[in-house]
Gaussian input, Z-matrix of N, CA and C with variables (Angstrom, degrees):
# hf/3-21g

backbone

0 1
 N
 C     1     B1
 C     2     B2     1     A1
 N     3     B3     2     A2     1     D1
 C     4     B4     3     A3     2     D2
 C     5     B5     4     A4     3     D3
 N     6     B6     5     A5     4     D4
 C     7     B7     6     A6     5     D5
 C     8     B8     7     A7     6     D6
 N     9     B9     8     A8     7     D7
 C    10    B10     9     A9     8     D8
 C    11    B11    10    A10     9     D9
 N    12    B12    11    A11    10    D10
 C    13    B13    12    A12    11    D11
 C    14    B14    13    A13    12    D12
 N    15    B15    14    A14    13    D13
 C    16    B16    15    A15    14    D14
 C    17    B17    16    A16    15    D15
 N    18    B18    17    A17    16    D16
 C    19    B19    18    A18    17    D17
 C    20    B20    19    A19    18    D18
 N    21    B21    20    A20    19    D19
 C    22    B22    21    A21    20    D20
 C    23    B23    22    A22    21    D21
 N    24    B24    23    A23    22    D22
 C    25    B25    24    A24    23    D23
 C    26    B26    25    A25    24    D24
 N    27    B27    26    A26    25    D25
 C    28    B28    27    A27    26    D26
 C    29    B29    28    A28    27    D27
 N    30    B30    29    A29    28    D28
 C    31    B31    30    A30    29    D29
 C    32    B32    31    A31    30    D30
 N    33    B33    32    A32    31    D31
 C    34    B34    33    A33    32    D32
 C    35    B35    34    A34    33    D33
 N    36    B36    35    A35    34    D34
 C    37    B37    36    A36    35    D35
 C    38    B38    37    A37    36    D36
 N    39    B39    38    A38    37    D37
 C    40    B40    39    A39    38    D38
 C    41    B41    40    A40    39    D39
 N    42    B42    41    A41    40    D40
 C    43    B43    42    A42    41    D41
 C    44    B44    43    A43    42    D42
 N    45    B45    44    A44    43    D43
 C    46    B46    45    A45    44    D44
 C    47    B47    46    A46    45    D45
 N    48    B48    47    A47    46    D46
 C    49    B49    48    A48    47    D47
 C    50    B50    49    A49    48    D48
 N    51    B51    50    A50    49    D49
 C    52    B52    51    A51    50    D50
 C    53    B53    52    A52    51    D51
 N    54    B54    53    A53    52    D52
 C    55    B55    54    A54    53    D53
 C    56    B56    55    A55    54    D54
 N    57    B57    56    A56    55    D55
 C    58    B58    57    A57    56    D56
 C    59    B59    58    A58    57    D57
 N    60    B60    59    A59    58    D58
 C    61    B61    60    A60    59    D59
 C    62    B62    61    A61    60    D60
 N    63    B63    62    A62    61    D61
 C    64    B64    63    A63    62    D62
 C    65    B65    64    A64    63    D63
 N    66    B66    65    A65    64    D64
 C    67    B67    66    A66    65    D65
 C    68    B68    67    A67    66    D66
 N    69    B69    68    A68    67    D67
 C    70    B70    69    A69    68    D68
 C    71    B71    70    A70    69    D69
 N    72    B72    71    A71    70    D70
 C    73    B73    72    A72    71    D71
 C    74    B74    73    A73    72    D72
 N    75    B75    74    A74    73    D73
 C    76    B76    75    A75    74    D74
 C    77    B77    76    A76    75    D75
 N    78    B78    77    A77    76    D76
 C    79    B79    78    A78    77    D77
 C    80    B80    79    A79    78    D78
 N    81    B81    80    A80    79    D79
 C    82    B82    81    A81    80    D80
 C    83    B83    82    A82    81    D81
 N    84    B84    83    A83    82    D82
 C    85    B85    84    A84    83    D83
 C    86    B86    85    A85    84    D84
 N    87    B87    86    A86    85    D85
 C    88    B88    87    A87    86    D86
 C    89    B89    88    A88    87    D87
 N    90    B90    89    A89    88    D88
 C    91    B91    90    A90    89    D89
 C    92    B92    91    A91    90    D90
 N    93    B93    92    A92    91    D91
 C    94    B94    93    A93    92    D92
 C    95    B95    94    A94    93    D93
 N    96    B96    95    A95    94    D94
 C    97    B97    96    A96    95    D95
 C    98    B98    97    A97    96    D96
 N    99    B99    98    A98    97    D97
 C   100   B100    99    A99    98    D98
 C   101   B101   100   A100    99    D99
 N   102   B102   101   A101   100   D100
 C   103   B103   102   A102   101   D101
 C   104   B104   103   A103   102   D102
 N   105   B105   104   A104   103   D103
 C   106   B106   105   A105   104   D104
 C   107   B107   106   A106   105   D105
 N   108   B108   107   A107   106   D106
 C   109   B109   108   A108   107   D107
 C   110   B110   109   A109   108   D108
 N   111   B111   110   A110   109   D109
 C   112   B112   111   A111   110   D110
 C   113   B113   112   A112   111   D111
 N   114   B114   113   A113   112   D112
 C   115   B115   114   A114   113   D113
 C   116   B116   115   A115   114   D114
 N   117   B117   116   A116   115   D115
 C   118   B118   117   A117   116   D116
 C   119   B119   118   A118   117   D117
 N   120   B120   119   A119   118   D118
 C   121   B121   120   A120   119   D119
 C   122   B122   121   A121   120   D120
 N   123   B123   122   A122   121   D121
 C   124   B124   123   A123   122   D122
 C   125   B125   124   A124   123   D123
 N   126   B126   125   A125   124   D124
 C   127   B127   126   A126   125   D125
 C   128   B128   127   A127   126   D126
 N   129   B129   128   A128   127   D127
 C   130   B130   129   A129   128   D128
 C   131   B131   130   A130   129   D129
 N   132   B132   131   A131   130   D130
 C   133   B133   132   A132   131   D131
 C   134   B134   133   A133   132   D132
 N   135   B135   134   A134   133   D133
 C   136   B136   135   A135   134   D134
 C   137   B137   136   A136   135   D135
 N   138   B138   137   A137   136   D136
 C   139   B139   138   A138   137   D137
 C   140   B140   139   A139   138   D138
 N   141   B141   140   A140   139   D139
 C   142   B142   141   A141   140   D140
 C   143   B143   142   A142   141   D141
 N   144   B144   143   A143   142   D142
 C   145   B145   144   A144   143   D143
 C   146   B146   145   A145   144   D144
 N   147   B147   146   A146   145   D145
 C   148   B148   147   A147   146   D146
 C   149   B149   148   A148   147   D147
 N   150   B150   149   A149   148   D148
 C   151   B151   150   A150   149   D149
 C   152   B152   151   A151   150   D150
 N   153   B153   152   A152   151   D151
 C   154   B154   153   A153   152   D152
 C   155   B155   154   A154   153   D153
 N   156   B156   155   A155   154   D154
 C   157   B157   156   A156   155   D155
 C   158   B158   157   A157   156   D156
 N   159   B159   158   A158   157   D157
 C   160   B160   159   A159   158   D158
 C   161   B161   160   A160   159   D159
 N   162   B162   161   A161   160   D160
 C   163   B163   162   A162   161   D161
 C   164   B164   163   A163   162   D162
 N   165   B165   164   A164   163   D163
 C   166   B166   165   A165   164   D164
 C   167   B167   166   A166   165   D165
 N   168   B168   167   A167   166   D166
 C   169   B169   168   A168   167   D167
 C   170   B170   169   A169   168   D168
 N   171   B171   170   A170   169   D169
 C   172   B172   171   A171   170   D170
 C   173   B173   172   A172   171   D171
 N   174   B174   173   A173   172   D172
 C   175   B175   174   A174   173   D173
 C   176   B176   175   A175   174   D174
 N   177   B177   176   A176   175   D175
 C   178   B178   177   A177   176   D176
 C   179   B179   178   A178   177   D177
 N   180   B180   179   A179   178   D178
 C   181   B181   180   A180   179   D179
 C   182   B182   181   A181   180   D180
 N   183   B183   182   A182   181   D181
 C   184   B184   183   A183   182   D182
 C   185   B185   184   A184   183   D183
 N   186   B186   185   A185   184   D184
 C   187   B187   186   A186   185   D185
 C   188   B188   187   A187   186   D186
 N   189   B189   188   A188   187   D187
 C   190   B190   189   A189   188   D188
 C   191   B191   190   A190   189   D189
 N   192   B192   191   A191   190   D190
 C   193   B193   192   A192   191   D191
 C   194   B194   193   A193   192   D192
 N   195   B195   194   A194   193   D193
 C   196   B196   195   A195   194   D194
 C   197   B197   196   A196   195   D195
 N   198   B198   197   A197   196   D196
 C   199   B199   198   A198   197   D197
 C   200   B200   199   A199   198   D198
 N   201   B201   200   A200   199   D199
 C   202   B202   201   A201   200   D200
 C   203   B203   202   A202   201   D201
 N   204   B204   203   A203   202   D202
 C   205   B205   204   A204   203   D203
 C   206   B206   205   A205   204   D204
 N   207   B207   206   A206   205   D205
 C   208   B208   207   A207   206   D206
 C   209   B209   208   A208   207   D207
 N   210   B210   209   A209   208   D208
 C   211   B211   210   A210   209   D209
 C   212   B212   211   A211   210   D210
 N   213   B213   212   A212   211   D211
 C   214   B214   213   A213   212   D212
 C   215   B215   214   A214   213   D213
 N   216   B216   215   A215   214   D214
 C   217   B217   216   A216   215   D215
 C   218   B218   217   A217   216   D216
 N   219   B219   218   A218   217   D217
 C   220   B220   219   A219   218   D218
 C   221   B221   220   A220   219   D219
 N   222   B222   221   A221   220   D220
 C   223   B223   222   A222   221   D221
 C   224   B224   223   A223   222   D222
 N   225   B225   224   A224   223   D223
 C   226   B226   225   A225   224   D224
 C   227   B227   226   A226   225   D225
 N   228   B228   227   A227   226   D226
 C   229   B229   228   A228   227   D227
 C   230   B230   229   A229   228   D228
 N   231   B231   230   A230   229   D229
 C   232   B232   231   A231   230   D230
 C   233   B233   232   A232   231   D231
 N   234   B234   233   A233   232   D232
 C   235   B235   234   A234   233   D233
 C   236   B236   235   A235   234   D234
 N   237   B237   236   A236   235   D235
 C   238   B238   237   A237   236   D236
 C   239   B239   238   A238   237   D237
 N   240   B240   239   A239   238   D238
 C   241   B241   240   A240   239   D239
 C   242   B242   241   A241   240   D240
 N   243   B243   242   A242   241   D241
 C   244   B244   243   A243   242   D242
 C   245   B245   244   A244   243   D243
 N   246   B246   245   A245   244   D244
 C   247   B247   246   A246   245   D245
 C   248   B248   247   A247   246   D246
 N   249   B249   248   A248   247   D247
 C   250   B250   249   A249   248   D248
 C   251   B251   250   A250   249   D249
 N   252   B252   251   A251   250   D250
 C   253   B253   252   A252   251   D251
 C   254   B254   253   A253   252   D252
 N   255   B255   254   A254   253   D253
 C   256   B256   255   A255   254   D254
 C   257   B257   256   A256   255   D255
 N   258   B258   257   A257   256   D256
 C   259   B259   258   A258   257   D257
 C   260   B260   259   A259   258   D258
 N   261   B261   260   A260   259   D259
 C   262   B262   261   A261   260   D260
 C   263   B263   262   A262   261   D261
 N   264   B264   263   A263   262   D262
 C   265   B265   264   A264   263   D263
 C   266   B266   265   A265   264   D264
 N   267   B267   266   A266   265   D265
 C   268   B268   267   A267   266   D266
 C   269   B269   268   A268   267   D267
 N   270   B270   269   A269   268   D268
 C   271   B271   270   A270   269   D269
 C   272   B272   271   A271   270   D270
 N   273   B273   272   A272   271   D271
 C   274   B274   273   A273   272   D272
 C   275   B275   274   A274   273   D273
 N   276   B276   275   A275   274   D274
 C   277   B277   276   A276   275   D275
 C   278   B278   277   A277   276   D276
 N   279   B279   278   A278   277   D277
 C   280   B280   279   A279   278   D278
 C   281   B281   280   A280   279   D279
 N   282   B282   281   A281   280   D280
 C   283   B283   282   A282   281   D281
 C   284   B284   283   A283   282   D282
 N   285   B285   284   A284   283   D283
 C   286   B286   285   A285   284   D284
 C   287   B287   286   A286   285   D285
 N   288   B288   287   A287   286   D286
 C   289   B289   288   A288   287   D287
 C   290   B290   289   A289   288   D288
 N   291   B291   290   A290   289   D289
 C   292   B292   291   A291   290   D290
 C   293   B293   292   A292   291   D291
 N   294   B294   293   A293   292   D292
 C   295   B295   294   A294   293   D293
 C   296   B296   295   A295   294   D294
 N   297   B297   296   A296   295   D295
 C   298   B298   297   A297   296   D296
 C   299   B299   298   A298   297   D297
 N   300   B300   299   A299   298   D298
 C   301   B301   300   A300   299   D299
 C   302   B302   301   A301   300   D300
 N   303   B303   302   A302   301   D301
 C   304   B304   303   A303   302   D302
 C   305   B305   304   A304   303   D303
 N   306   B306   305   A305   304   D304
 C   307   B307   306   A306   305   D305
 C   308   B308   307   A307   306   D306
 N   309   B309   308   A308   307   D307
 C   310   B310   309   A309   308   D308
 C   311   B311   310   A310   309   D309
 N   312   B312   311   A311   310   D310
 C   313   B313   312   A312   311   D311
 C   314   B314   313   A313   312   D312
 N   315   B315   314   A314   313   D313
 C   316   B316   315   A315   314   D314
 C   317   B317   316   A316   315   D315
 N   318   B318   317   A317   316   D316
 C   319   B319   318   A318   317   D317
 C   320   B320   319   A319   318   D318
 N   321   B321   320   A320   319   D319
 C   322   B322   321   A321   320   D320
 C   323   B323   322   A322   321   D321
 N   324   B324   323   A323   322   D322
 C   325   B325   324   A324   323   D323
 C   326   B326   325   A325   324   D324
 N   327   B327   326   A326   325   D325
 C   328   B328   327   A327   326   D326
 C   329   B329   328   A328   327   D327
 N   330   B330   329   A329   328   D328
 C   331   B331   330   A330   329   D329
 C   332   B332   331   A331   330   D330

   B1=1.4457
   B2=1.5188
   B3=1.3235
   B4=1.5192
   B5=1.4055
   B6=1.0464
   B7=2.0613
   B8=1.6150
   B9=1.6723
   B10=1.5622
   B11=1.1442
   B12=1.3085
   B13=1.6432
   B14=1.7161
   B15=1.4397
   B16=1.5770
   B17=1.6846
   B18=1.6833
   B19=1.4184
   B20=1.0675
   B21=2.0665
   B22=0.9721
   B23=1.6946
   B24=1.1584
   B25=1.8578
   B26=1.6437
   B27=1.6500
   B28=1.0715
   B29=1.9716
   B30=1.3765
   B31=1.2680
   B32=1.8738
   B33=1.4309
   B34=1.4341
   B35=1.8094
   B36=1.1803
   B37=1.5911
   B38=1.5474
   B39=1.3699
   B40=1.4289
   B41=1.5434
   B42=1.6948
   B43=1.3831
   B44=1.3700
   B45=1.3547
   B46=1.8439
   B47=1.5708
   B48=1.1052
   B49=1.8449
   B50=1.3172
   B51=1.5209
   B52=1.8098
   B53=1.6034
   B54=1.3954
   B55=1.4694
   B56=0.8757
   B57=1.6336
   B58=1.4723
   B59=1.4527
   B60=1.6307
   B61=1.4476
   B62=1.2151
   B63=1.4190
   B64=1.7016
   B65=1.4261
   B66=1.5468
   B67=1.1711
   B68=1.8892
   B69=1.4608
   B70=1.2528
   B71=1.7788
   B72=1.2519
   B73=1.6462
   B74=1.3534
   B75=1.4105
   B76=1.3609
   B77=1.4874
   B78=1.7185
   B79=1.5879
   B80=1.7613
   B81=1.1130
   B82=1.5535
   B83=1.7823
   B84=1.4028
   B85=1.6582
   B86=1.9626
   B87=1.1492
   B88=1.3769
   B89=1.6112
   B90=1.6620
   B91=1.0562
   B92=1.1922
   B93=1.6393
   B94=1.7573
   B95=1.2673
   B96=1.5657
   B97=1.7233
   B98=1.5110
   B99=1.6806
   B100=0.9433
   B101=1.9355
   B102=1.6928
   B103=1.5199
   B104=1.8415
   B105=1.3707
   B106=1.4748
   B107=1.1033
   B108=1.8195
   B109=1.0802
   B110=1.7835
   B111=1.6148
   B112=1.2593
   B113=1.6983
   B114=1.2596
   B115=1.5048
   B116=1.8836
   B117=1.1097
   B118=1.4927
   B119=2.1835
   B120=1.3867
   B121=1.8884
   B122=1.7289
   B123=1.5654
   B124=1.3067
   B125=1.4013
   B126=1.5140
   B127=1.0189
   B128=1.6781
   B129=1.8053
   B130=1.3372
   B131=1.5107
   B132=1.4095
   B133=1.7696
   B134=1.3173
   B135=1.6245
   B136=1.1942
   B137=1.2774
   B138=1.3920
   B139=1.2879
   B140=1.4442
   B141=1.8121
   B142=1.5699
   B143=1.5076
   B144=1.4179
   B145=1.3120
   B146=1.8524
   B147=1.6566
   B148=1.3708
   B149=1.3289
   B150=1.7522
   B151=1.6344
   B152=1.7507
   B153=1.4704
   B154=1.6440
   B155=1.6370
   B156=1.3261
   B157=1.1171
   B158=1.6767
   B159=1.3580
   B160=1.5652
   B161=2.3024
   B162=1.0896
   B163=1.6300
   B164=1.2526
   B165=1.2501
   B166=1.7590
   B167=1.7604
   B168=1.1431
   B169=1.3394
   B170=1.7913
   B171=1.4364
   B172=1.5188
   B173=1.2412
   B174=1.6549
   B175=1.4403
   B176=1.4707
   B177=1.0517
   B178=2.0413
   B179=1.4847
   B180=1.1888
   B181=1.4192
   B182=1.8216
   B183=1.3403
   B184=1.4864
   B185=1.5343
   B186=1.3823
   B187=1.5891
   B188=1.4772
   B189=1.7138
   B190=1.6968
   B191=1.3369
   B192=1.5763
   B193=1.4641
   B194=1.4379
   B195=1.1490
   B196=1.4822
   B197=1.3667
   B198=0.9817
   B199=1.8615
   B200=1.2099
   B201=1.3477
   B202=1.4694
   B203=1.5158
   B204=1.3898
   B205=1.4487
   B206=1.3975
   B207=1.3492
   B208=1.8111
   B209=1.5471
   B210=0.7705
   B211=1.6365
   B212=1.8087
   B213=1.3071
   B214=1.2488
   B215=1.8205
   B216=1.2102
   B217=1.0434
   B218=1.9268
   B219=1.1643
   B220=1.5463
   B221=1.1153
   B222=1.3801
   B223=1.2312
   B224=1.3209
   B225=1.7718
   B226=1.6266
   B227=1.7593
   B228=1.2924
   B229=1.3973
   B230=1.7800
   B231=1.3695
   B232=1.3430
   B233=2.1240
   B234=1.1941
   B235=1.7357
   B236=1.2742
   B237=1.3792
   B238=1.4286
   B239=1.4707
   B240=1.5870
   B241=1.5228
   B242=1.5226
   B243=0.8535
   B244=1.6253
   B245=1.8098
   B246=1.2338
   B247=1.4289
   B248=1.7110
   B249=1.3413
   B250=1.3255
   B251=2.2436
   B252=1.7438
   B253=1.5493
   B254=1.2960
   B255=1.6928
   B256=1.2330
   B257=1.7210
   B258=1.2299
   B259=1.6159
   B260=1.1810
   B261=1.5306
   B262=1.2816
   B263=1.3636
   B264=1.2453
   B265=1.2272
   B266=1.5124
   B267=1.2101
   B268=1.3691
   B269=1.9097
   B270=1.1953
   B271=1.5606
   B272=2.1907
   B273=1.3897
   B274=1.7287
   B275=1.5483
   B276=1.1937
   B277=1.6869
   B278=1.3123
   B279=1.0081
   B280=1.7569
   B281=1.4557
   B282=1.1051
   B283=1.2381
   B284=1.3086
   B285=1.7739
   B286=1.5396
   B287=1.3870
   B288=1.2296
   B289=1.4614
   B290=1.5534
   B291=1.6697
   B292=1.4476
   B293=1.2706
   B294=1.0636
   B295=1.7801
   B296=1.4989
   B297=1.2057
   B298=1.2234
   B299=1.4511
   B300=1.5870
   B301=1.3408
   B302=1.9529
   B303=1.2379
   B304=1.4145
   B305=1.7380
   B306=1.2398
   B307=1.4831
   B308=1.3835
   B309=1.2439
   B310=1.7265
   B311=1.0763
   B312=2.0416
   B313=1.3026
   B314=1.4916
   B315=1.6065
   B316=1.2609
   B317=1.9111
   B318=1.6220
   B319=1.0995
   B320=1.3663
   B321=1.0117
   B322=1.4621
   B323=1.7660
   B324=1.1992
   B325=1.8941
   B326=1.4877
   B327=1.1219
   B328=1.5915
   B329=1.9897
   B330=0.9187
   B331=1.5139
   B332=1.9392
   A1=110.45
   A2=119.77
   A3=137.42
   A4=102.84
   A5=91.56
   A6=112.89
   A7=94.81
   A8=113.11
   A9=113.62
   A10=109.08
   A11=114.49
   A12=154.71
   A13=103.34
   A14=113.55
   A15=93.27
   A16=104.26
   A17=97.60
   A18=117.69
   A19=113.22
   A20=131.22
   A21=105.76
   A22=113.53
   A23=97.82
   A24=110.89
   A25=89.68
   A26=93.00
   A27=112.50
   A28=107.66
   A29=104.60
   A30=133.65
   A31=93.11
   A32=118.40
   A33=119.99
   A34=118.14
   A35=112.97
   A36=95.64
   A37=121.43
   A38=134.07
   A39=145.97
   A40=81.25
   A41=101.43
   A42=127.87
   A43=136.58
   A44=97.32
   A45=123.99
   A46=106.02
   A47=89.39
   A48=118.31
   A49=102.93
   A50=110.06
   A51=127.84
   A52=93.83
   A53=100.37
   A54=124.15
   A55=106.71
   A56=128.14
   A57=118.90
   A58=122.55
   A59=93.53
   A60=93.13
   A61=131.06
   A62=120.75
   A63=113.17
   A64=105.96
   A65=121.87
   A66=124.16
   A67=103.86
   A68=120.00
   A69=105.86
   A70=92.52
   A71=102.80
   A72=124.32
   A73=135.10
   A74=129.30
   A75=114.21
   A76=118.40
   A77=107.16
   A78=87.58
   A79=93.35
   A80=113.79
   A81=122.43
   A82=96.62
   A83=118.79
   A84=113.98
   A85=92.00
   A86=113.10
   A87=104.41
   A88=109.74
   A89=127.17
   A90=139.82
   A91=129.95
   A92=103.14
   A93=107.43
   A94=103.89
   A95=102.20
   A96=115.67
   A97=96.55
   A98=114.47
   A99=118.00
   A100=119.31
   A101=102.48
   A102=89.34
   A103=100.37
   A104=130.28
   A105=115.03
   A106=114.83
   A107=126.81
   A108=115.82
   A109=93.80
   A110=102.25
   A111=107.99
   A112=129.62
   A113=121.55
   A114=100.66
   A115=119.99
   A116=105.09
   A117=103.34
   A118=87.05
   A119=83.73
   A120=106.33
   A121=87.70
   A122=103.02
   A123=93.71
   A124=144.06
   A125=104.08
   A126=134.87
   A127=102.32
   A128=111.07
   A129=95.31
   A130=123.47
   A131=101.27
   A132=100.64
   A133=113.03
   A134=113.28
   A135=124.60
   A136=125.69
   A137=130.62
   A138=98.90
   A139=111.55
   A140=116.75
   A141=101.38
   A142=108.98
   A143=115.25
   A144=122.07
   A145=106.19
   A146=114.29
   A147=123.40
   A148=84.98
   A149=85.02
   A150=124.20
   A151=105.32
   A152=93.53
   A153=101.67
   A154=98.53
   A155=83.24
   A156=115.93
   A157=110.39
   A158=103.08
   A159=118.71
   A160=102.16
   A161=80.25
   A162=96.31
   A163=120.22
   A164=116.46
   A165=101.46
   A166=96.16
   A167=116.60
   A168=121.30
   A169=110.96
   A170=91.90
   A171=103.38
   A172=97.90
   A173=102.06
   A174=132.84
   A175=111.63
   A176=132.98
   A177=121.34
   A178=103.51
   A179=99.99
   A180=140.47
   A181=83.81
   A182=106.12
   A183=118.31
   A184=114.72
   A185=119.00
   A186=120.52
   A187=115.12
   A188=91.04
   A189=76.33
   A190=121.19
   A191=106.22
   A192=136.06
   A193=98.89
   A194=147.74
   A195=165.74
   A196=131.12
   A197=99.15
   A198=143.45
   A199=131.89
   A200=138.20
   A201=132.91
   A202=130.25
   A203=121.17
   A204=121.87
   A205=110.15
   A206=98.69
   A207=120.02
   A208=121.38
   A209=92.76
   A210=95.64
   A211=104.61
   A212=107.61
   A213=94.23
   A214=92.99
   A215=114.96
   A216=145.28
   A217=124.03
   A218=117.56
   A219=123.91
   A220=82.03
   A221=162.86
   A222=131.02
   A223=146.84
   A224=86.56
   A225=92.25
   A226=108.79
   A227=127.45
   A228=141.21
   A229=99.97
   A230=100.63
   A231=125.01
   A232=88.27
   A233=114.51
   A234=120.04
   A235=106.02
   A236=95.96
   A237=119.56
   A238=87.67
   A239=106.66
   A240=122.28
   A241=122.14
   A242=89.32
   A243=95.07
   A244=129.70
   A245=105.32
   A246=119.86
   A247=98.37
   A248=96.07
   A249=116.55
   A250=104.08
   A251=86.41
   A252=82.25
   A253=111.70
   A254=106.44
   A255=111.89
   A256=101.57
   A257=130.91
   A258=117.05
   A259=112.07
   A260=126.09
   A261=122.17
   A262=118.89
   A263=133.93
   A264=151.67
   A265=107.45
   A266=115.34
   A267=127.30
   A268=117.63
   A269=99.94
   A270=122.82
   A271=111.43
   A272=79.46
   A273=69.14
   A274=87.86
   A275=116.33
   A276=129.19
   A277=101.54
   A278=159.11
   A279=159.87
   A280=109.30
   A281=128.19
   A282=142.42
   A283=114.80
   A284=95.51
   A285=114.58
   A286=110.58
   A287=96.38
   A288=119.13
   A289=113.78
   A290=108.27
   A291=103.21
   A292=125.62
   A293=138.94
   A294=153.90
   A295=104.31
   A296=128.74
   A297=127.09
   A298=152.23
   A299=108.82
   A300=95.61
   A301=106.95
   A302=104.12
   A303=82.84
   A304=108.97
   A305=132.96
   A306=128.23
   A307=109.30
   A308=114.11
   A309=114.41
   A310=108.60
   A311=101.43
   A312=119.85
   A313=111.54
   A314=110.32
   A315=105.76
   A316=116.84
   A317=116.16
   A318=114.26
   A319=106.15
   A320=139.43
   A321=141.74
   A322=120.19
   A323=110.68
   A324=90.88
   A325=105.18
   A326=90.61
   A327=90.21
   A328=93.45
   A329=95.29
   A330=103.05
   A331=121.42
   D1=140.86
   D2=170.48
   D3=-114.93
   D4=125.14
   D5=172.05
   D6=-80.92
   D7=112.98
   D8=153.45
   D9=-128.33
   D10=135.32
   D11=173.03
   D12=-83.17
   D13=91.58
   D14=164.21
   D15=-91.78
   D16=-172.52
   D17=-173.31
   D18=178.04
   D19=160.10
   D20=-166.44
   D21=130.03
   D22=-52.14
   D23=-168.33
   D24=-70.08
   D25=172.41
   D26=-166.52
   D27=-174.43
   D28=-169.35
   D29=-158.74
   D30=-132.65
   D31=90.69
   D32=-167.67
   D33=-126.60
   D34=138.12
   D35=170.45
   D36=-64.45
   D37=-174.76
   D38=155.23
   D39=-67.42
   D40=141.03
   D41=174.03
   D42=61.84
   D43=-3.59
   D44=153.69
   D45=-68.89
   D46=159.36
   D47=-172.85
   D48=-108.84
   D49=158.60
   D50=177.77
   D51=-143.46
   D52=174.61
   D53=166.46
   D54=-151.14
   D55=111.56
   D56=153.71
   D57=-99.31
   D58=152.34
   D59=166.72
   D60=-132.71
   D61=153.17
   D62=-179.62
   D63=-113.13
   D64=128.83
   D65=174.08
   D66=-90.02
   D67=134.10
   D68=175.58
   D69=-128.24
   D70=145.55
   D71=157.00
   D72=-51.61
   D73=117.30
   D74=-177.15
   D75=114.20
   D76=147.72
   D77=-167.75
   D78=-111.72
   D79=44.11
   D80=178.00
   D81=-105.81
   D82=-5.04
   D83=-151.88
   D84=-73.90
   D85=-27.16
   D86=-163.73
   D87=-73.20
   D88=-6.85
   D89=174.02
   D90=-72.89
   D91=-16.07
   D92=-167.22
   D93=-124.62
   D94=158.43
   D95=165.41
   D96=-50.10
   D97=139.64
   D98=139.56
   D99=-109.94
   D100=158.14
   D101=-165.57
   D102=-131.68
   D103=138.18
   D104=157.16
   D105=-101.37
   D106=136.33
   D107=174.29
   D108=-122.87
   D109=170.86
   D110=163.06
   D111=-122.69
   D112=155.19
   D113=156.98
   D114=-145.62
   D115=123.26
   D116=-162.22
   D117=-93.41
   D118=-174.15
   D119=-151.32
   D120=-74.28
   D121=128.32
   D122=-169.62
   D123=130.65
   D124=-58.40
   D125=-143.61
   D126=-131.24
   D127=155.26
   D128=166.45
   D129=-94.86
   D130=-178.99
   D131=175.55
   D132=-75.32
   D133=137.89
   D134=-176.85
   D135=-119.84
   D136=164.36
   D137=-170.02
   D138=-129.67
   D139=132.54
   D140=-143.25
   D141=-111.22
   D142=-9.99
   D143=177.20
   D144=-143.72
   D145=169.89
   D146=151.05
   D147=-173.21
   D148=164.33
   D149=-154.45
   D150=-160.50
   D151=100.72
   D152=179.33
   D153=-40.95
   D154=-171.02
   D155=172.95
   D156=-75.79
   D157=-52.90
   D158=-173.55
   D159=-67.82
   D160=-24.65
   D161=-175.92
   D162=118.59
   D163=16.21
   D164=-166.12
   D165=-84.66
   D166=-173.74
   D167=-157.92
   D168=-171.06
   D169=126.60
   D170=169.77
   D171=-124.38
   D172=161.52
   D173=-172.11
   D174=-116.04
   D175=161.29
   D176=141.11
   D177=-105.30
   D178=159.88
   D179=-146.22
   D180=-51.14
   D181=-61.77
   D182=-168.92
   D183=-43.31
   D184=-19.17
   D185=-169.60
   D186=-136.58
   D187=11.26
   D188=174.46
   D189=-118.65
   D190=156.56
   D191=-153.22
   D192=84.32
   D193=11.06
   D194=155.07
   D195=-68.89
   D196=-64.62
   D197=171.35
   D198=-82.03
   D199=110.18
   D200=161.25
   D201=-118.39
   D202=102.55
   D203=179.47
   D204=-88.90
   D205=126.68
   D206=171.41
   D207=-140.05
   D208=-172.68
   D209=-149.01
   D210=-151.09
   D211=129.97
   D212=179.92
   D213=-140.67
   D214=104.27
   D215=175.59
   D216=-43.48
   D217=-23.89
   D218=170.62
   D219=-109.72
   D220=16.57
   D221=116.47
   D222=-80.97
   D223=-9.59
   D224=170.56
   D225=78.68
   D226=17.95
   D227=-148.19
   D228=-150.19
   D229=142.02
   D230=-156.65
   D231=-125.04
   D232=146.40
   D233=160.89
   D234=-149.26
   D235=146.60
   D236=169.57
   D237=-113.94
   D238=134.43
   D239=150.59
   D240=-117.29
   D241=100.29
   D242=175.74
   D243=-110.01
   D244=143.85
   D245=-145.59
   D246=-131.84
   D247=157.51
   D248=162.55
   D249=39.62
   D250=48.98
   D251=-176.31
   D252=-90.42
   D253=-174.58
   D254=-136.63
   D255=-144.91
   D256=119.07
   D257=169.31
   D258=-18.05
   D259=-44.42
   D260=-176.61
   D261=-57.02
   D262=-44.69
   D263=115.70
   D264=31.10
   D265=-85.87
   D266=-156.37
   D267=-58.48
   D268=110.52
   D269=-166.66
   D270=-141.01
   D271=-179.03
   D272=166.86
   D273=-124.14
   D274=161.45
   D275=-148.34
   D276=-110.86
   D277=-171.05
   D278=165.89
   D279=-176.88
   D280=141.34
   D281=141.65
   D282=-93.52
   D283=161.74
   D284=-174.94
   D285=-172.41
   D286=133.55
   D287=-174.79
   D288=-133.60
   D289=102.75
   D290=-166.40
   D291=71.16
   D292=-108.96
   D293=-170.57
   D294=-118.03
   D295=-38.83
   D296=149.34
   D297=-49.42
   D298=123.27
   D299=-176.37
   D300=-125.64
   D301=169.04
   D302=175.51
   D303=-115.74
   D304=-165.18
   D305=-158.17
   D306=-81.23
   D307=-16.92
   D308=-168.48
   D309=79.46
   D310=152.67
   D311=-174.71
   D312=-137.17
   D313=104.85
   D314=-164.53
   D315=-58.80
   D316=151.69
   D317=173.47
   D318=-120.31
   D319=162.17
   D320=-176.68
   D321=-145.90
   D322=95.60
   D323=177.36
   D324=-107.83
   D325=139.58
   D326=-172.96
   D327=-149.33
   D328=159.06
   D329=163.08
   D330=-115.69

């Protein structure tokens, strides 16, 4: 198990920006996929980014050129940047690393 701490969410217009972040535990974190998924009211959890280890990175269809997951490794910390969002958008956010997930951080766009 990895302890992650997200953060980040918010109360945003259409076409405003966020950053989330996941703090994870441990000095094994720089070894693993990290992943963000979301799930808004309704609906199931999806999964909206990953980022090797090495850094490479996939998106889904819905957030990309939108979205950027990075990772900065002596911090032990995972981000989602997200841009130019969208009502559609609005979910509560999660990270996960392995078997781990952390509590989520709600996002909201609304006008």
């Amino acid at each position: 198990q990895v302890p992650l701490v997200e953060s980040g969410g918010g109360l945003v217009q259409p076409g405003w920006s966020l950053r989330l972040s996941c703090a994870a535990s441990g000095s094994i974190f720089r070894l693993f996929v990290m992943e963000w998924y979301r799930q808004a009211p309704g609906k199931q959890r999806e999964l909206v980014a990953t980022i090797t280890s090495g850094g490479s990175a996939n998106y889904a269809d819905s957030v990309k050129g939108r979205f950027t997951i990075s990772r900065d490794n002596a911090k032990n910390t995972v981000y989602l940047q997200m841009t130019s969002l969208k009502p559609e958008d609005t979910a509560v956010y999660y990270c996960r690393c392995r078997s781990s997930w952390g509590q989520g951080t709600q996002v909201t766009v609304s006008s």
